[in-house]
C-alpha positions as CSV (number, residue, x, y, z in Angstrom):
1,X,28.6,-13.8,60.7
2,X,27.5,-16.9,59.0
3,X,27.9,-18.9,62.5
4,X,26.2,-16.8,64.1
5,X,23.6,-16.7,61.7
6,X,22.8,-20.6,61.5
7,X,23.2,-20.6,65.7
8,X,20.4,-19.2,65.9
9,X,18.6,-20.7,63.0
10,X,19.3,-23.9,64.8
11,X,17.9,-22.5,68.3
12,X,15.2,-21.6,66.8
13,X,14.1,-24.6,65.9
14,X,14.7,-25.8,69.1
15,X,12.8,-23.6,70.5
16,X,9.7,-24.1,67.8
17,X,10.0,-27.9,68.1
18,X,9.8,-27.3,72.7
19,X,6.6,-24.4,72.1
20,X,4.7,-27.4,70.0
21,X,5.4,-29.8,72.8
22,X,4.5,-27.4,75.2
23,X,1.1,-26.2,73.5
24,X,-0.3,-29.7,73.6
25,X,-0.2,-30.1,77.2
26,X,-2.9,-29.7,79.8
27,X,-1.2,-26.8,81.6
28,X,-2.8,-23.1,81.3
29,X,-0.7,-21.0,78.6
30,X,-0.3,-18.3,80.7
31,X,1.3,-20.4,83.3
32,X,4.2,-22.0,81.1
33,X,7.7,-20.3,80.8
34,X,9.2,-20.1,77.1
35,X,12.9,-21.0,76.7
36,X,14.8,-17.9,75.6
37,X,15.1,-18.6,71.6
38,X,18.6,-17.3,71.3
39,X,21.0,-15.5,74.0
40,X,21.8,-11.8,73.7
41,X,25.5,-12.2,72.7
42,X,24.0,-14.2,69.4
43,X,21.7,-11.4,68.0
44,X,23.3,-10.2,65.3
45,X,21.5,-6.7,64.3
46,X,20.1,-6.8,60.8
47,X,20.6,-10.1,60.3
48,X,19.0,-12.1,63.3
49,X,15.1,-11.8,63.2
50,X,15.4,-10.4,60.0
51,X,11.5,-11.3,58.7
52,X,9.6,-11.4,62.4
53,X,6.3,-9.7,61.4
54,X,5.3,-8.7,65.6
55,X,3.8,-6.0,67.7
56,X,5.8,-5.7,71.6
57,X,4.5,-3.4,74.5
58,X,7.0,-1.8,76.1
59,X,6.2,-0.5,80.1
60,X,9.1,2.2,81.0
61,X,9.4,5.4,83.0
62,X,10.1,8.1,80.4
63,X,6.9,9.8,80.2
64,X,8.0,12.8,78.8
65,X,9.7,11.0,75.7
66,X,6.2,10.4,74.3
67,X,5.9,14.1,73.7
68,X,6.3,15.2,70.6
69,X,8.2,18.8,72.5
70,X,10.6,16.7,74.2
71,X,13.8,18.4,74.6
72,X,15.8,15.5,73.0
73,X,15.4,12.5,70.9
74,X,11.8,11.2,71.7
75,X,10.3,7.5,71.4
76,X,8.4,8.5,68.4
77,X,11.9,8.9,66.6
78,X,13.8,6.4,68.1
79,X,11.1,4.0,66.5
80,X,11.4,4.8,63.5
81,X,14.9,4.7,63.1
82,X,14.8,0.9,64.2
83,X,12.2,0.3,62.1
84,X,14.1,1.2,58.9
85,X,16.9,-1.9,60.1
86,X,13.5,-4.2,61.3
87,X,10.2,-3.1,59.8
88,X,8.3,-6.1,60.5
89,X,8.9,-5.3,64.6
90,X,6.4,-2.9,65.7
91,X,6.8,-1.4,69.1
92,X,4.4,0.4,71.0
93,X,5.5,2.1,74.6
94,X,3.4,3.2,77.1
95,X,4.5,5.4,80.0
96,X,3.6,5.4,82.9
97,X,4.1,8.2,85.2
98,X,3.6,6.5,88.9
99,X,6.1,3.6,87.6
100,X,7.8,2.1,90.8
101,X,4.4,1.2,92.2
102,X,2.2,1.0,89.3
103,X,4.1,-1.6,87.6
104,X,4.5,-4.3,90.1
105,X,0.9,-4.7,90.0
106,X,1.0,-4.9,86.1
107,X,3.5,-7.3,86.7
108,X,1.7,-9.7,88.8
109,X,-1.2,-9.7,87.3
110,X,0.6,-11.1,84.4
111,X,-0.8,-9.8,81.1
112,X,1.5,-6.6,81.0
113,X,3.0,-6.7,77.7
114,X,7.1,-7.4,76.8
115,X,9.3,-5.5,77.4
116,X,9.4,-3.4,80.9
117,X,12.3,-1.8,83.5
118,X,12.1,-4.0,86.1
119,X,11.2,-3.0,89.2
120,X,11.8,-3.8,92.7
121,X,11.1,-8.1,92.8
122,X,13.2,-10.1,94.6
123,X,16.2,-11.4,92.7
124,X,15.1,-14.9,93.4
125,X,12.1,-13.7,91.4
126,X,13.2,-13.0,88.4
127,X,12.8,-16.7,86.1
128,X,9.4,-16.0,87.2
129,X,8.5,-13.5,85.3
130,X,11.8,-12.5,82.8
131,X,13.9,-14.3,80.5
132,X,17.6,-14.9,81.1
133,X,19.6,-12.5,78.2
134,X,22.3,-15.3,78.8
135,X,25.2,-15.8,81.5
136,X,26.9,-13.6,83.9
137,X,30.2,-14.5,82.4
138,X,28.2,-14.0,78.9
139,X,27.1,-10.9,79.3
140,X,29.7,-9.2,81.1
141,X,31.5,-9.6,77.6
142,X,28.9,-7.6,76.1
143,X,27.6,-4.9,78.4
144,X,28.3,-2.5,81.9
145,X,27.0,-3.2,85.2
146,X,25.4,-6.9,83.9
147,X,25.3,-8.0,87.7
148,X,22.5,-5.2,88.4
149,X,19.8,-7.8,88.0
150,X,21.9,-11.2,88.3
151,X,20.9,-14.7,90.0
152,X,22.0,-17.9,90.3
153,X,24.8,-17.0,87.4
154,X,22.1,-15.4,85.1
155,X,21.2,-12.3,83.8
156,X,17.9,-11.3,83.9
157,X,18.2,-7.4,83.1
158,X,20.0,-5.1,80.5
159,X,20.4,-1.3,81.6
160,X,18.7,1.1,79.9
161,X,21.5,3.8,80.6
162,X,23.6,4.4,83.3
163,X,24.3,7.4,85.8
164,X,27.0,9.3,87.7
165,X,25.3,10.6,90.9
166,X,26.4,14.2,91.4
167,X,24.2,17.9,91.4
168,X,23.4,20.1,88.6
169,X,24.9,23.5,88.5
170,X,23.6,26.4,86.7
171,X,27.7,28.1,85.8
172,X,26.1,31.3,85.4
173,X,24.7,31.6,88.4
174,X,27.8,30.4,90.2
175,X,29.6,33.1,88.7
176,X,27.2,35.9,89.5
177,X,27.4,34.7,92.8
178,X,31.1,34.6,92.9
179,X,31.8,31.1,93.7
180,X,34.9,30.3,91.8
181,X,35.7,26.1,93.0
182,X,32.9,23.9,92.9
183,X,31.8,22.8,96.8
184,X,33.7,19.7,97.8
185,X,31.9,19.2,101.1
186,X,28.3,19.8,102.9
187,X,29.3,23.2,104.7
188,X,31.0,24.3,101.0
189,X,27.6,23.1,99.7
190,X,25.3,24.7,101.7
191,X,28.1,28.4,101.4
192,X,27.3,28.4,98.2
193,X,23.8,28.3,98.3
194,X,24.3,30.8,100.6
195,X,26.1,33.4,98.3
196,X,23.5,32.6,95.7
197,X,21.0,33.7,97.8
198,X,22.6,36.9,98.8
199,X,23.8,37.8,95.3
200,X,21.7,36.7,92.5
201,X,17.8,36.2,92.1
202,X,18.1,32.4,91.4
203,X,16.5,29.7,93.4
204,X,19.5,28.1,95.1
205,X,18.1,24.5,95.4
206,X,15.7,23.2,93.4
207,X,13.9,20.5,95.6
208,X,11.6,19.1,93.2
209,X,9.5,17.9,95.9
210,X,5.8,17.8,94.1
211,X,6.8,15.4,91.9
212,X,8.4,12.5,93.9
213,X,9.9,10.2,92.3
214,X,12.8,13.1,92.2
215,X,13.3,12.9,95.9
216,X,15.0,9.5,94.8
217,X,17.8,11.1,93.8
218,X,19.2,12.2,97.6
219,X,18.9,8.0,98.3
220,X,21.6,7.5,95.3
221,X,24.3,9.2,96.8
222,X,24.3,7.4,100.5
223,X,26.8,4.3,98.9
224,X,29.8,5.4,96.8
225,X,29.8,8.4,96.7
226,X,29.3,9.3,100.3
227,X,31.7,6.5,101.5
228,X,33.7,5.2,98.0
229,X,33.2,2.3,99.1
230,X,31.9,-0.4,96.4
231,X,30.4,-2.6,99.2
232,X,28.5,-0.5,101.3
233,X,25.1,-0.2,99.2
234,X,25.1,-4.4,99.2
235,X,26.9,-5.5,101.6
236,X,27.8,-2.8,104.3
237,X,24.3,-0.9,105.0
238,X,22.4,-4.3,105.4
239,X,24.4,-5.3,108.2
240,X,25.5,-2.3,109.9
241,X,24.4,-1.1,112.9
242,X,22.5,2.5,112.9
243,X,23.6,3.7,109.5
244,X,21.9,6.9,109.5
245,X,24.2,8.1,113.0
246,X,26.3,10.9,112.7
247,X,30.1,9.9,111.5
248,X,31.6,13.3,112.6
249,X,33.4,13.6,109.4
250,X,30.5,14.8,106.8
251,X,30.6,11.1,105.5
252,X,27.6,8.9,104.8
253,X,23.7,9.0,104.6
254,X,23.4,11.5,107.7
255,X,25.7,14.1,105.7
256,X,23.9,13.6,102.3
257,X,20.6,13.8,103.8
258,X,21.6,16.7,106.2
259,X,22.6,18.8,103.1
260,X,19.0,19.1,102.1
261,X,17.2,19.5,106.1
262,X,20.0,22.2,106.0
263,X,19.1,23.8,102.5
264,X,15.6,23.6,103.4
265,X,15.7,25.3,107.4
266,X,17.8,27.8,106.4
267,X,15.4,28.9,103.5
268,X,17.9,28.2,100.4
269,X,15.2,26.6,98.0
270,X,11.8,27.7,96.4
271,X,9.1,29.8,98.6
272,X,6.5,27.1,98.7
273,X,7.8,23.3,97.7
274,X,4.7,22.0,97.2
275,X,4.3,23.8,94.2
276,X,7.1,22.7,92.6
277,X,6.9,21.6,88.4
278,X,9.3,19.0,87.0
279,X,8.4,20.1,83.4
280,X,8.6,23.5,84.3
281,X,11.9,23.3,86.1
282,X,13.9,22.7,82.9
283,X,13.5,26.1,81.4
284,X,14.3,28.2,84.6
285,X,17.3,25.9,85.8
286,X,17.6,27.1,81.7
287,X,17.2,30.5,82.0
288,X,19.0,30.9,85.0
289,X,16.2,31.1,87.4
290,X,17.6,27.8,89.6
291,X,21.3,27.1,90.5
292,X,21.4,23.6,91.8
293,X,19.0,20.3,91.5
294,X,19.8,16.6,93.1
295,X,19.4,14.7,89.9
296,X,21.2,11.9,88.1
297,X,23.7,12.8,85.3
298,X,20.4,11.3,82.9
299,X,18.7,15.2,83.7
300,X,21.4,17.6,82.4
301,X,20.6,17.0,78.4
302,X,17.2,17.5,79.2
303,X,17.9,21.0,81.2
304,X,20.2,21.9,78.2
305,X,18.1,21.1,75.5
306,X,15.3,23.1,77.6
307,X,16.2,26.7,76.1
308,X,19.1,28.7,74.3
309,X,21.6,28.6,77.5
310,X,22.9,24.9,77.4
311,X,26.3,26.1,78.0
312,X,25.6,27.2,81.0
313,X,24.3,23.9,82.7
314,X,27.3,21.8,84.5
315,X,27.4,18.8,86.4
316,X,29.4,18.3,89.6
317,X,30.2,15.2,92.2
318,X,28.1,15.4,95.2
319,X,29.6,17.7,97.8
320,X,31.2,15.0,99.9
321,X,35.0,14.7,100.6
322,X,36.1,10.9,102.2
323,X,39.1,10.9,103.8
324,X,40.4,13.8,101.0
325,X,39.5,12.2,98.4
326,X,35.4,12.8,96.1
327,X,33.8,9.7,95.0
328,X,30.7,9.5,92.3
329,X,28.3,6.3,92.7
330,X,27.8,5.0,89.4
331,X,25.6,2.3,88.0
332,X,22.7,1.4,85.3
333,X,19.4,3.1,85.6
334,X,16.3,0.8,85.4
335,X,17.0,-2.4,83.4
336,X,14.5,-4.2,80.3
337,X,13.2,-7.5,81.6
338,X,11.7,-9.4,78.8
339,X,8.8,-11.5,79.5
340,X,9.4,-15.1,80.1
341,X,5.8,-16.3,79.0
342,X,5.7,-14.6,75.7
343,X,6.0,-16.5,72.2
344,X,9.4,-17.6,71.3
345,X,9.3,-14.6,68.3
346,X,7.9,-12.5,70.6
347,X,10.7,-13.1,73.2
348,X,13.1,-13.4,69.9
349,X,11.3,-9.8,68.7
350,X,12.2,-8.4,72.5
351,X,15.4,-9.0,72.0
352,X,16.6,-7.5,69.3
353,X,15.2,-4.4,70.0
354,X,17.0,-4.5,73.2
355,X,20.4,-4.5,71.6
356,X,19.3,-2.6,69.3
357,X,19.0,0.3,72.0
358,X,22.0,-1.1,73.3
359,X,24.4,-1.1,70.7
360,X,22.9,1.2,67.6
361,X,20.6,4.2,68.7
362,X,23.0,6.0,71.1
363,X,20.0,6.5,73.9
364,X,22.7,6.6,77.3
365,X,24.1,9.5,75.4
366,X,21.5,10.8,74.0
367,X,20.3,11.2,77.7
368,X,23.3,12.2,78.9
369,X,24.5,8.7,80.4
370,X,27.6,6.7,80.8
371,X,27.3,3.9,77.9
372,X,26.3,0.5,78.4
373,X,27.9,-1.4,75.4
374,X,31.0,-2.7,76.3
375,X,31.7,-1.6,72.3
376,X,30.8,1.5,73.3
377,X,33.3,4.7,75.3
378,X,32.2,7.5,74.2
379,X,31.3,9.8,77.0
380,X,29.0,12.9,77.1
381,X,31.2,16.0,77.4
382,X,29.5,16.9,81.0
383,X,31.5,14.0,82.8
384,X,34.5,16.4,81.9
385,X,34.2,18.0,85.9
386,X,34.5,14.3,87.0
387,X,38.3,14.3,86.0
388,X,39.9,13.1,89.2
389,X,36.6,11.6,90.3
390,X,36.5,8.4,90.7
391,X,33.6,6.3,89.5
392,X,32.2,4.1,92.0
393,X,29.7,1.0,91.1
394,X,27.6,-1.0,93.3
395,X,29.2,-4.5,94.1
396,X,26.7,-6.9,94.2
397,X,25.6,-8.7,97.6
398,X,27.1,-12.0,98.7
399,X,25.8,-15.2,97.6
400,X,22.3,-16.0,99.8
401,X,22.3,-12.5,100.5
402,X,20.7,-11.1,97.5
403,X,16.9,-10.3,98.6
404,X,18.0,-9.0,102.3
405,X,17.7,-5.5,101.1
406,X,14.9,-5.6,100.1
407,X,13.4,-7.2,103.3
408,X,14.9,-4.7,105.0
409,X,14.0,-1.9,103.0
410,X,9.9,-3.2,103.1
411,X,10.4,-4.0,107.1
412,X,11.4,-0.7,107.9
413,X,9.3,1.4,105.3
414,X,12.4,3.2,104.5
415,X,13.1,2.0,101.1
416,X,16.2,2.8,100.1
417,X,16.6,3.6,96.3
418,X,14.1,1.6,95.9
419,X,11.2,4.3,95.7
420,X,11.0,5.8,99.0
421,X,10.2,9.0,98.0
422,X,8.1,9.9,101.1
423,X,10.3,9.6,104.0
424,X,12.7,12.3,101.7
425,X,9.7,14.2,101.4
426,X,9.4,14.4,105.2
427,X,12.6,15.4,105.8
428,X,11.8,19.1,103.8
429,X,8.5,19.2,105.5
430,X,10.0,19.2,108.9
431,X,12.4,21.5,108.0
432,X,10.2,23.7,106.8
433,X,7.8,23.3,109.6
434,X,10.5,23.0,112.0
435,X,8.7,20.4,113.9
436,X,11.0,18.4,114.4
437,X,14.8,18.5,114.5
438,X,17.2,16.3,112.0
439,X,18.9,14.1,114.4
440,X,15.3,13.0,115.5
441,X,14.0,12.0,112.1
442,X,17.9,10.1,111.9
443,X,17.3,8.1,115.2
444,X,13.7,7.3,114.3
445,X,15.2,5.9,110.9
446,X,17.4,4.2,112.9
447,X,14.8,2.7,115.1
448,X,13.2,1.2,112.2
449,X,16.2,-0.5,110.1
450,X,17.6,-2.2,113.4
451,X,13.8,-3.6,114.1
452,X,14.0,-4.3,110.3
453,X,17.5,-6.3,111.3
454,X,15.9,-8.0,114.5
455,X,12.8,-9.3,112.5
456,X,15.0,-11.1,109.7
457,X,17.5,-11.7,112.0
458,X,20.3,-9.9,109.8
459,X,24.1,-10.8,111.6
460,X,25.0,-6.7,112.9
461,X,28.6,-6.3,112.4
């Protein structure tokens, strides 16, 4: 403890000693990058920072933690637990509800505060505007899935949580409508929703289509756990040629995509989508008024804590089978990025609370997510139905490779998780409107990610 302690007393003078230097030159404040006053692995909560008197902004996602209703542990709580370990840090959070696009103009108009989830930069990016937490080899001693936002041997980005990709069930309901082994494949998937139709009052999928952001969910499940393979989200789909064609075998991104054109043309989900209510949708998947909603593993403490009938909400893999064997994709949720032109306390400040989510306040499970501290294995009880499952993680591109995604993904307007709610969107308005059939919105995806390849000349394997 006392090494650790007088490491980063020493860095810290360092660091003081560089700001100095660096406030007496010509160069515009803003413009200037502070070195990272300490590394994440030497924080040692309670003790590092122990008498920084600061106030951080924090951008994120979670909206509806700010309420004081929230059906779970909300920011307002969270805060004050650290502040009775660091009450000289002061944090104030601000969500924002619009996040993927709003924040990358916060972000590059520079003054956004510091602490946010990072969004969709390219990795080559990310000195510019975040601090390094330390190195790969560093942090993958300390944390899961450290390579999410990774470059040139540095980690720029520290999960917030992390998800298992699969649907939510309402057990009741299945029950009632006599389904007695959880669907293993699309035409299983899209039976069941069937009986729940015909036997029980209960909306049988849930799109969640006025919200947006939720259509996200349906791009998650197109790597591991429609194709258990590691590679493909990396490494596979930016080189492969039509990836949205029909394998034959209910595999892949035309299966997982199909499932919901399917849902949707044969009348299995609400009367009118576009009146759907994200807040509202807790209580009846709840109450039993919904059986199943494409969501991240994050949703199901939320749905239980969102009435009296939390037994009766269960999480499953996503109906695929590959090659007789179910897959989940796995991986960290958005990530913190600390600001790289920051004070050194502030950055110092930024830090601690970072671990402090990390390691102390129990927020993955809280919100019902696998944990990120490597000191950490307890496991919410709802990954129980994933016994036999296995977990599958995103590798991360090859070397040179890193930003190709997402040239591709901005070439061809598609944007694979990575916020391109709309064209998900599209696929249940056709369906509804039967304008237009599923293999033609597939080829016309097609179209666009092998113009996408042409343009950036991307080898085709």
């Amino acid at each position: 403890m006392k090494k650790n302690v007088n490491l980063v007393k020493s860095l810290g003078a360092v660091v003081l000693l560089a700001a100095m230097v660096l406030s007496s030159c010509a160069k515009k404040e803003e413009a200037s990058v502070n070195a990272p006053s300490v590394a994440y692995k030497d924080v040692v909560l309670g003790e590092t920072g122990k008498d920084l008197k600061v106030t951080l902004k924090l951008l994120n996602h979670k909206t509806d933690m700010l309420a004081d209703d929230y059906p779970g542990k909300n920011w307002a709580a969270y805060l004050k637990e650290f502040n009775e370990m660091y009450p000289g840090i002061k944090v104030e959070v601000e969500g924002i509800t619009t996040y993927a696009d709003t924040v990358l103009m916060r972000l590059q108009g520079g003054a956004w505060g510091d602490i946010m989830m990072i969004p969709a930069v390219d990795k080559k990016d990310l000195s510019e505007y975040f601090m390094p937490f330390g190195s790969l080899s560093d942090m993958e001693k300390e944390i899961r899935f450290a390579t999410m936002w990774m470059y040139d041997d540095k980690v720029y980005g520290v999960p917030y949580m992390a998800n298992a990709q699969g649907i939510l069930y309402n057990k009741k309901i299945f029950r009632d409508a006599g389904i007695t082994e959880l669907p293993k494949t699309p035409d299983e998937y899209i039976a069941a929703l069937k009986k729940v139709k015909a036997k029980t009052n209960a909306i049988p999928l849930y799109t969640n289509y006025a919200a947006g952001w939720t259509m996200g969910a349906w791009d998650a499940y197109i790597a591991g756990s429609a194709t258990g393979d590691a590679d493909y989200q990396n490494n596979v789909l930016l080189h492969e040629s039509n990836p949205f064609r029909n394998y034959g075998d209910g595999t892949h991104a035309y299966a997982v995509y199909k499932i919901l054109y399917d849902a949707v043309a044969n009348g299995l989900i609400e009367d009118d989508y576009t009146t759907t209510d994200w807040e509202g949708c807790k209580g009846m998947m709840n109450r039993g008024e919904i059986a199943t909603m494409a969501l991240g593993s994050w949703a199901v403490s939320q749905m239980q804590g969102a009435g009296p009938n939390a037994a009766d909400i269960g999480y499953m893999s996503f109906p695929i089978t590959v090659n007789g064997k179910q897959y989940a994709t796995a991986g960290g949720d958005y990530c913190y990025g600390i600001n790289a032109h920051i004070s050194a306390d502030k950055q110092l400040a930024s830090l601690i609370f970072v671990k402090w989510l990390t390691e102390k306040s129990h927020f993955s499970y809280n919100e019902g997510g696998i944990p990120i501290s490597l000191n950490d294995n307890q496991y919410p009880d709802l990954y129980k139905s994933f016994d036999g499952i296995d977990f599958v993680p995103d590798n991360q591109a090859a070397a040179g490779e890193e930003d190709i995604l997402n040239k591709l993904n901005a070439d061809s307007e598609l944007n694979i998780n990575n916020g391109g709610n709309s064209k998900v969107q599209a696929i249940i308005e056709h369906a509804f409107n039967k304008d237009k059939d599923f293999d033609q919105i597939m080829n016309e995806w097609n179209e666009a990610w092998t113009s996408a390849q042409e343009k950036n000349s991307v080898r085709i394997n």
